[in-house]
C-alpha positions in Angstrom: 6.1 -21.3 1.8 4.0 -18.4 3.0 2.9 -15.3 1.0 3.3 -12.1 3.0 1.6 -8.6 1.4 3.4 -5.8 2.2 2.4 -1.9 2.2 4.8 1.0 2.4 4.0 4.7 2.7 5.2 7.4 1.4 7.1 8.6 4.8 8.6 5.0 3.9 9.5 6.2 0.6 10.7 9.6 1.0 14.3 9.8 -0.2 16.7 7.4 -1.9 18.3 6.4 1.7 14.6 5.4 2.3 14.1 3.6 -0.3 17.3 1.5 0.5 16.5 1.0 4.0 13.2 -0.4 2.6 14.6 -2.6 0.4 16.9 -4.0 3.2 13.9 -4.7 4.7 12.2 -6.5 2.4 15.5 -8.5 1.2 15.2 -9.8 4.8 11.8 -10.6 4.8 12.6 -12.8 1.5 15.4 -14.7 2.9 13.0 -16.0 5.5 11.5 -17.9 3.4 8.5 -16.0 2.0 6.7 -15.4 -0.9 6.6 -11.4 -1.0 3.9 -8.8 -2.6 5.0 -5.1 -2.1 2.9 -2.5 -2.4 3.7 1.0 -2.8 3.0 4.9 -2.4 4.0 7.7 -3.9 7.3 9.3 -2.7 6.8 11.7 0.4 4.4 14.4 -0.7 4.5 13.7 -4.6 0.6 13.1 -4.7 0.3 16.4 -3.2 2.5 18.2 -5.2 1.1 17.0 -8.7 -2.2 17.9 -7.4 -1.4 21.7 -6.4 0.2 22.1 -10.3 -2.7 20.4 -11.6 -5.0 23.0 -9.8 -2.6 26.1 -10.6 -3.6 25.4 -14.1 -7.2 24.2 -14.2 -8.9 24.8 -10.9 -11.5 22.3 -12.4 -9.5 19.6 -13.9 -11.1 16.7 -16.0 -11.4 13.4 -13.6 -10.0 11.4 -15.9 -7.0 13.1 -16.9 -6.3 13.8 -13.1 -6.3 10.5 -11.7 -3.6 9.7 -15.2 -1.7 12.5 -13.4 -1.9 11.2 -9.9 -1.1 7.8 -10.2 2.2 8.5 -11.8 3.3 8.5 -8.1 2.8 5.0 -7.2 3.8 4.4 -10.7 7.5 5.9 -9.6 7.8 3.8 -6.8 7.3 0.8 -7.9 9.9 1.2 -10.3 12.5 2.9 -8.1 11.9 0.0 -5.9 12.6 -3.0 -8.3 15.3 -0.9 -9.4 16.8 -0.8 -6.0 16.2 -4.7 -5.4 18.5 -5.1 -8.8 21.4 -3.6 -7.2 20.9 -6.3 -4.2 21.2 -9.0 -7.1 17.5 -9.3 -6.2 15.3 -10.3 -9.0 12.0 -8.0 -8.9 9.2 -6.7 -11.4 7.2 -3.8 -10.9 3.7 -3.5 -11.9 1.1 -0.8 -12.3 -2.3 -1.2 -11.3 -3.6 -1.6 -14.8 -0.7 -4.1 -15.8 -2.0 -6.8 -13.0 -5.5 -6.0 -13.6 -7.0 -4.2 -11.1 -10.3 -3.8 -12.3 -12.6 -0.4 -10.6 -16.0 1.0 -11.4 -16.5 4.2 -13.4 -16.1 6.6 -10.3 -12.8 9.0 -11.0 -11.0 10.0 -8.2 -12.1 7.4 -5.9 -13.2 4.0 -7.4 -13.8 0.9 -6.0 -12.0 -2.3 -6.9 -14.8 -4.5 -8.8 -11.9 -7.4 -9.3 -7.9 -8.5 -9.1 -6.6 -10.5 -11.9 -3.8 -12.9 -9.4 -2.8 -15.2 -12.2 0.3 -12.7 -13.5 0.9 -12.1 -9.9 1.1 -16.2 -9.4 3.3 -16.8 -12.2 6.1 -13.9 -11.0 6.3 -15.1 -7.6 6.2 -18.9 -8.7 9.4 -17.7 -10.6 10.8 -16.4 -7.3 10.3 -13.1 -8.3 9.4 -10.6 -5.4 6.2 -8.5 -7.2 6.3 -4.7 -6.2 2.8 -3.1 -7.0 1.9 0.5 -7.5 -0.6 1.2 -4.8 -3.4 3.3 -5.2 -4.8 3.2 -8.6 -7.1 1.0 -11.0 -8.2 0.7 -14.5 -11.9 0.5 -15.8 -13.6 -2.2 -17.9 -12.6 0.2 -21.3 -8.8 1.0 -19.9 -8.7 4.6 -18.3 -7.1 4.7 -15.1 -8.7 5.2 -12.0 -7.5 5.8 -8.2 -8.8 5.1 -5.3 -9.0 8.0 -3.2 -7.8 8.8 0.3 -5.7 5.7 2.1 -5.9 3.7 -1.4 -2.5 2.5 -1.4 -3.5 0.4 1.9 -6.9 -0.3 -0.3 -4.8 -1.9 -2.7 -2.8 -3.9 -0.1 -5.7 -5.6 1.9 -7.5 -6.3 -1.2 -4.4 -7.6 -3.0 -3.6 -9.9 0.2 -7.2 -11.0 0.3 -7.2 -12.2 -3.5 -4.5 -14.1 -2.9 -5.4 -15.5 0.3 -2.0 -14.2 1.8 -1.0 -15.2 5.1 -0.3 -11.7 6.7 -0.5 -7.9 5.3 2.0 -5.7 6.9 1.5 -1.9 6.4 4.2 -0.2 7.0 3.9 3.6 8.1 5.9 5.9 10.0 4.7 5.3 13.4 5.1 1.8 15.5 1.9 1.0 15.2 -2.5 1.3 17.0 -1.6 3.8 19.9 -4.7 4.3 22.8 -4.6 8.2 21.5 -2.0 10.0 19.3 1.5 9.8 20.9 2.1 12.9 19.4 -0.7 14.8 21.5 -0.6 12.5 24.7 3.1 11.4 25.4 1.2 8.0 27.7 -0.7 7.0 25.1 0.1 3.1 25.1 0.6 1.0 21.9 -1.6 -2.0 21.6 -0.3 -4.7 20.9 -4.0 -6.7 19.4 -6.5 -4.7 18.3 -10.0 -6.5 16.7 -11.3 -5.4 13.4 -14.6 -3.9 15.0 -12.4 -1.6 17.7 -10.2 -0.1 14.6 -13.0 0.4 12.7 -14.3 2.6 15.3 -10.9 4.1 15.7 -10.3 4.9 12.4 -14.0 6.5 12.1 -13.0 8.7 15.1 -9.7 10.2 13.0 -6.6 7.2 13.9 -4.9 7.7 10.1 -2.4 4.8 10.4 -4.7 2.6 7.9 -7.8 3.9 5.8 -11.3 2.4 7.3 -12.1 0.8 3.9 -9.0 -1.1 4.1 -10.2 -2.5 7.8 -13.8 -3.4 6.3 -12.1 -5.2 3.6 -9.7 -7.2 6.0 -12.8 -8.3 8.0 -14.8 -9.4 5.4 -12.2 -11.4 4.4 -10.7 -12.0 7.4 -7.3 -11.1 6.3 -4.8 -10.6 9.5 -2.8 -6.9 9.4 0.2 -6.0 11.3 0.5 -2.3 11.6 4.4 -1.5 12.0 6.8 1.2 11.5 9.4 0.7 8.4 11.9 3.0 10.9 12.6 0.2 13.3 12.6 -3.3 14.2 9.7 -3.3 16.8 6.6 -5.4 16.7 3.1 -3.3 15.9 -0.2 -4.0 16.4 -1.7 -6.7 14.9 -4.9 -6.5 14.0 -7.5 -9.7 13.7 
């Protein structure tokens, strides 16, 4: 049986219809036969909100106490999802970044993942259990949390799929995936269908936002394939290899 990683954004996430639709998607992707990792962003603009009250009260807020704050979002999610996978008879279990054991350095605000405890992540999915992971976010050696920055939802994705060896991470976004220039600006921009790690490195360096550039340097080193699709419709992405 194969063990796909998934990654949905917040565009994904954005309203309870959303969130149904999503878990649709994900009931479908189960009854094919897979083993299934879902990983999470915060709803819509949530991150940004919490951030602009944050600042409104301390326009220097402590590090520590902001990424508590921020990753609340993810936290959300994840629950909101299993929740909605209940209703489907589906059984789920949400977990925060700290519960699985995503271990980060010391850096606030935008750590890097030092290590990925799998083994609780093994044992859910052994017991059929689809695994829905807020995105995002860490925990240190001595237990503060930490997030990851810009993008660190799709971080915690490729770095998730990579520790479990997974067969295929699909990020999930809301456009249909690696476009020759932004369809938004040039209406003939084409949508590629393979794309190598190298050329979306470079893309992404040059501004493309559809997946973070950390998240394509950790996919190469481990070679972990990505799909880049759009949780609005059915159509094939670009894959990414």
């Amino acid at each position: 049986m194969s063990l796909i990683v998934q990654k949905y954004g917040g565009s994904s996430l954005a309203s309870p219809q959303r969130i149904r639709e999503v878990t649709e998607r994900i009931i479908r992707t189960k009854k094919e036969g897979k083993k299934l990792v879902v990983v999470v962003s915060a709803m819509g603009k949530t991150t940004d909100n919490l951030l602009k009250i944050a600042l409104q009260l301390n326009s220097n807020p402590p590090e520590r106490e902001l990424d508590l704050l921020l990753s609340s979002g993810e936290v959300i999610s994840s629950a909101l999802v299993s929740i909605s996978l209940s209703s489907f008879g589906e059984e789920a279990i949400a977990f925060t970044g700290s519960q699985i054991g995503i271990i980060t350095d010391r850096l606030h605000t935008k750590a890097h993942i030092q290590e990925i405890e799998v083994k609780r992540i093994f044992e859910e999915l052994d017991q059929g259990k689809i695994v829905i992971m807020a995105g995002f976010q860490g925990v240190t050696p001595e237990n503060a949390i930490t997030t990851l920055g810009r993008g660190g939802s799709d971080i915690t994705a490729v770095a998730v799929a990579a520790a479990l060896e997974s067969d295929l991470c699909e990020i999930y976004t809301d456009v249909e995936g690696v476009y020759t220039a932004d369809p938004l600006i040039i209406p003939q921009a084409r949508k590629l269908k393979y794309i190598s790690y190298e050329e979306m490195l470079e893309l992404a360096g040059s501004g493309a936002k559809v997946i973070h550039s950390r998240a394509v340097e950790i996919a190469s080193k481990y070679k972990v394939p990505l799909h880049i699709r759009s949780s609005f419709t059915e159509e094939e992405g670009t894959r990414i290899g």
